[in-house]
PyMOL CGO cylinders between C-alpha atoms (Angstrom):
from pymol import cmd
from pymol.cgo import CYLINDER

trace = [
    CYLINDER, 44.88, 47.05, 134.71, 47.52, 49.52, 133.63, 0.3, 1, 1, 1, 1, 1, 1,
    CYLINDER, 47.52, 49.52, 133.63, 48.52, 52.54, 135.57, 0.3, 1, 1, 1, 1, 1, 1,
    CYLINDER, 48.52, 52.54, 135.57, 48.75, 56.49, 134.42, 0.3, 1, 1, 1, 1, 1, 1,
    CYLINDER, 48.75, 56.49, 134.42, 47.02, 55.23, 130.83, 0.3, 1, 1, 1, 1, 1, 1,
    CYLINDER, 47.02, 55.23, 130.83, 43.12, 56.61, 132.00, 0.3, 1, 1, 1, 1, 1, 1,
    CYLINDER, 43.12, 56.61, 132.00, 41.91, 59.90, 131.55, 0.3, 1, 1, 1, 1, 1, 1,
    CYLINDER, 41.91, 59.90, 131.55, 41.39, 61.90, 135.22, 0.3, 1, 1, 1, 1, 1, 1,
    CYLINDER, 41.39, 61.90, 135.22, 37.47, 61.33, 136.02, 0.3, 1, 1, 1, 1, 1, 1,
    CYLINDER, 37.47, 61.33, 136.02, 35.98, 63.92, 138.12, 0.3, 1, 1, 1, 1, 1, 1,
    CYLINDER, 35.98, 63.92, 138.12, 33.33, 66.89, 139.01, 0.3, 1, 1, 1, 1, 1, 1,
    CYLINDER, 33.33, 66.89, 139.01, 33.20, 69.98, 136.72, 0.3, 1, 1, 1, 1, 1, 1,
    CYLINDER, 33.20, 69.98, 136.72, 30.63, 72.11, 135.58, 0.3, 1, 1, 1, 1, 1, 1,
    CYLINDER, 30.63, 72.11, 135.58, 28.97, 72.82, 132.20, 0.3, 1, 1, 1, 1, 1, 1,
    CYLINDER, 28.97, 72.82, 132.20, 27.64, 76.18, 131.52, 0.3, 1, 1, 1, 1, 1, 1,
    CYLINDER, 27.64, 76.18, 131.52, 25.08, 77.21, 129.01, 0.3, 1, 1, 1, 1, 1, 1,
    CYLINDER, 25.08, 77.21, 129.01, 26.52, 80.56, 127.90, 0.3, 1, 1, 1, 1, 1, 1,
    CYLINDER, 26.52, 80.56, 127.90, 23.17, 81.29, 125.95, 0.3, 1, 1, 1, 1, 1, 1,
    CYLINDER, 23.17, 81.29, 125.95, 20.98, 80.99, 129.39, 0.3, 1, 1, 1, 1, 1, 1,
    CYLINDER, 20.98, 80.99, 129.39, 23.77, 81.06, 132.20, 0.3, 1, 1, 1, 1, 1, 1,
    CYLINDER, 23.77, 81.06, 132.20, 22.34, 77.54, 133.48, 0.3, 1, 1, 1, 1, 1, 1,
    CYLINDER, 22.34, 77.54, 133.48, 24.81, 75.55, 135.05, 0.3, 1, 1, 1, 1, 1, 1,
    CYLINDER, 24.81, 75.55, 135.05, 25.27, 71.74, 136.57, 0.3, 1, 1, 1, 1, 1, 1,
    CYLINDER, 25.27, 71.74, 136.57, 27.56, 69.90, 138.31, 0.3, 1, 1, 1, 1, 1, 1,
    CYLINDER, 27.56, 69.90, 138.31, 28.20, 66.36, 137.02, 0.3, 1, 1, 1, 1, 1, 1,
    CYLINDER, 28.20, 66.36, 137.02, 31.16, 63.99, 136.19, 0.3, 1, 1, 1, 1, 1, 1,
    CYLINDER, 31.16, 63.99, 136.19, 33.22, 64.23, 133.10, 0.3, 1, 1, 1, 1, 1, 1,
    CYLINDER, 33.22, 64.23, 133.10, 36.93, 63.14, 131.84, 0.3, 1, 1, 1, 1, 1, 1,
    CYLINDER, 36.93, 63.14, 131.84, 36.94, 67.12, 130.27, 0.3, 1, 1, 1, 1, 1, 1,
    CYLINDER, 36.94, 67.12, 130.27, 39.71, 69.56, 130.91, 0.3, 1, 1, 1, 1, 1, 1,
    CYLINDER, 39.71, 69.56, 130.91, 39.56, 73.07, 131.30, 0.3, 1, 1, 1, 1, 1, 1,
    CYLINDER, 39.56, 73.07, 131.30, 41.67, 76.15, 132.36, 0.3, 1, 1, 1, 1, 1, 1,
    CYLINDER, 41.67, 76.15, 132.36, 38.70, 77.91, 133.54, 0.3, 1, 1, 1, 1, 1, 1,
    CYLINDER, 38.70, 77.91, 133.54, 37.21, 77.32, 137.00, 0.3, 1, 1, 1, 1, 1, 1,
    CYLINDER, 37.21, 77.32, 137.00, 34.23, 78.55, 138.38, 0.3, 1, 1, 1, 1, 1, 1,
    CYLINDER, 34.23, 78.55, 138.38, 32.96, 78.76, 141.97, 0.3, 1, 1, 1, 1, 1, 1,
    CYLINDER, 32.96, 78.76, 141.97, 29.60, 77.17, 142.41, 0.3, 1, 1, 1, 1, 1, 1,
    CYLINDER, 29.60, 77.17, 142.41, 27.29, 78.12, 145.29, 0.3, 1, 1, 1, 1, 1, 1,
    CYLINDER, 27.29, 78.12, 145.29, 28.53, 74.83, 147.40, 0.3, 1, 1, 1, 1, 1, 1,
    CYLINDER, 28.53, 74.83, 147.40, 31.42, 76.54, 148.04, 0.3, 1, 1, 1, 1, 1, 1,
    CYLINDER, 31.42, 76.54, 148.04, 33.93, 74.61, 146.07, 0.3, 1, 1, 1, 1, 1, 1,
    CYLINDER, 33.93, 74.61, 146.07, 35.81, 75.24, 143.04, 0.3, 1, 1, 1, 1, 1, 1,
    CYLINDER, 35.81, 75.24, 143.04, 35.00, 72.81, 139.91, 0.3, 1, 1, 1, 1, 1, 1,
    CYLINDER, 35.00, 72.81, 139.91, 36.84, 73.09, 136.47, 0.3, 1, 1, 1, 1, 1, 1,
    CYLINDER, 36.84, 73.09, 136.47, 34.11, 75.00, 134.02, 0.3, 1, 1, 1, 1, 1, 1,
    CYLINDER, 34.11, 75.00, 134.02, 33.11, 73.61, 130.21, 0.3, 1, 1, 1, 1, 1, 1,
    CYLINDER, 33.11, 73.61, 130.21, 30.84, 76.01, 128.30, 0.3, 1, 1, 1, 1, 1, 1,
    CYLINDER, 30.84, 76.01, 128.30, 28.42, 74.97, 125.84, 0.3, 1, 1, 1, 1, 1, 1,
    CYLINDER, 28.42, 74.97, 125.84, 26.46, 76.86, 123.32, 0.3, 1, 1, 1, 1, 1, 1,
    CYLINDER, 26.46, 76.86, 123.32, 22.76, 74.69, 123.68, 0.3, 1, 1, 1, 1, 1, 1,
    CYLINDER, 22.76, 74.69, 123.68, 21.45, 72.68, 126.99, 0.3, 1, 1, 1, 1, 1, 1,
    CYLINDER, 21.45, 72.68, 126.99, 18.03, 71.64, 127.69, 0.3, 1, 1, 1, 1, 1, 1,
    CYLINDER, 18.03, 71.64, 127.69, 17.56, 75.05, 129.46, 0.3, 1, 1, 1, 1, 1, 1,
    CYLINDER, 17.56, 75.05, 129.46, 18.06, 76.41, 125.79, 0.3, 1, 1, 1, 1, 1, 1,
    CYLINDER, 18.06, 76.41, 125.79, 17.26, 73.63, 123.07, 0.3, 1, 1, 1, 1, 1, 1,
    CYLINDER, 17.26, 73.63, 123.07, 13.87, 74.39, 121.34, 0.3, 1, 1, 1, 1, 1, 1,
    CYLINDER, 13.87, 74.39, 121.34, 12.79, 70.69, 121.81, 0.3, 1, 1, 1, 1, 1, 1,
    CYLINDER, 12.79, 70.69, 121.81, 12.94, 71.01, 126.09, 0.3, 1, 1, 1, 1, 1, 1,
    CYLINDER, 12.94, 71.01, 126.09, 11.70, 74.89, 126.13, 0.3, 1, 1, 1, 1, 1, 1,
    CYLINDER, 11.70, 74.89, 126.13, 9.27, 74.70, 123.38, 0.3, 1, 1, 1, 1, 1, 1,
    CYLINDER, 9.27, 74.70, 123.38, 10.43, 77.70, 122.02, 0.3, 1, 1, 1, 1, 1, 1,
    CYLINDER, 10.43, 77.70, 122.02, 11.66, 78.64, 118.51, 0.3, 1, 1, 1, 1, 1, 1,
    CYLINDER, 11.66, 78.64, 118.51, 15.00, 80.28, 119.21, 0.3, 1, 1, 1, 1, 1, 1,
    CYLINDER, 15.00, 80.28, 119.21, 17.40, 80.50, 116.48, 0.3, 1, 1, 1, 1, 1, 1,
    CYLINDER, 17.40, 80.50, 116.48, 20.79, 80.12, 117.99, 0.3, 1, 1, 1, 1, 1, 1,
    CYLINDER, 20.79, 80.12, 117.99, 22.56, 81.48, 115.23, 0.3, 1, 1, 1, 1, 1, 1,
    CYLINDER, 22.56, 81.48, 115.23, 26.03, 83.26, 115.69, 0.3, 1, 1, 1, 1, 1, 1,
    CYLINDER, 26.03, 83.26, 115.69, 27.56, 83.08, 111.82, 0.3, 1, 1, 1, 1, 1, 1,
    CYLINDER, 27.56, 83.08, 111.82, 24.11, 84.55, 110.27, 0.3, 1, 1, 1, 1, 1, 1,
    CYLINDER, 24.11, 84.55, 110.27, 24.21, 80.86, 108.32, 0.3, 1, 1, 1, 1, 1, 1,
    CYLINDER, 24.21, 80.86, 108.32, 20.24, 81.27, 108.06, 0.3, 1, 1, 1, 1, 1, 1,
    CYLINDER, 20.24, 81.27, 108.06, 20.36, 84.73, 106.76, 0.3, 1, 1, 1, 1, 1, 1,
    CYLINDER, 20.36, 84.73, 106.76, 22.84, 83.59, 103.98, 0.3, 1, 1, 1, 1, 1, 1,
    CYLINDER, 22.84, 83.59, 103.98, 21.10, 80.79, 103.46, 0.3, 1, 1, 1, 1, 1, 1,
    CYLINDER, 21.10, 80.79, 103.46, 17.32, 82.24, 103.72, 0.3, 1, 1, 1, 1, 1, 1,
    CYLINDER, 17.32, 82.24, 103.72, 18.77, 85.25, 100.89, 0.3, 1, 1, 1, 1, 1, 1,
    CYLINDER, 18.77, 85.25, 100.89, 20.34, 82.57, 98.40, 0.3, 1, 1, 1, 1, 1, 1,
    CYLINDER, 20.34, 82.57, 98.40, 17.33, 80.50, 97.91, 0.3, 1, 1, 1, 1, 1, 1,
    CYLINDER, 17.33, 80.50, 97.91, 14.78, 82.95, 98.41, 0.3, 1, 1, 1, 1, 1, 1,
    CYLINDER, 14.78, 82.95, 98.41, 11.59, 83.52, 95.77, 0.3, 1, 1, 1, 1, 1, 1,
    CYLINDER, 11.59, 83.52, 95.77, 11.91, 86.15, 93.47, 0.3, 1, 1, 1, 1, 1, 1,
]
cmd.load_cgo(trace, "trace")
């Protein structure tokens, strides 16, 4: 196997920014954030927009995670007149 050619494989955090849920698992992603979790240690942080704490299909919610207003624009182009 060749040396230096694999991306660094180790423990960092994803963060739901829409429900502030957070987990600790292992990824090959890179950030410049970090973020002290409640074991004490300090884990690189990746934030992501939808999780299961926030996806409709897991909370059985209808939550519209919209941040461009793409429905709006969409909803008054095609509506009935």
């Amino acid at each position: 196997m060749k040396k230096d050619i694999h991306p660094q494989y180790r423990e960092v955090v994803f963060q739901d920014t829409s429900s502030d849920f957070k987990f600790i698992t292992r990824s090959t992603m890179t950030s410049g954030e970090t973020i002290t979790m409640e074991d004490g240690k300090t884990y690189p942080v990746i934030k992501v927009e939808v999780s299961s704490a926030s996806h409709p299909f897991y909370t059985g919610k209808n939550i519209f995670v919209d941040t461009a207003g793409r429905v709006e624009k969409f909803q008054k182009r095609y509506a009935k007149k």
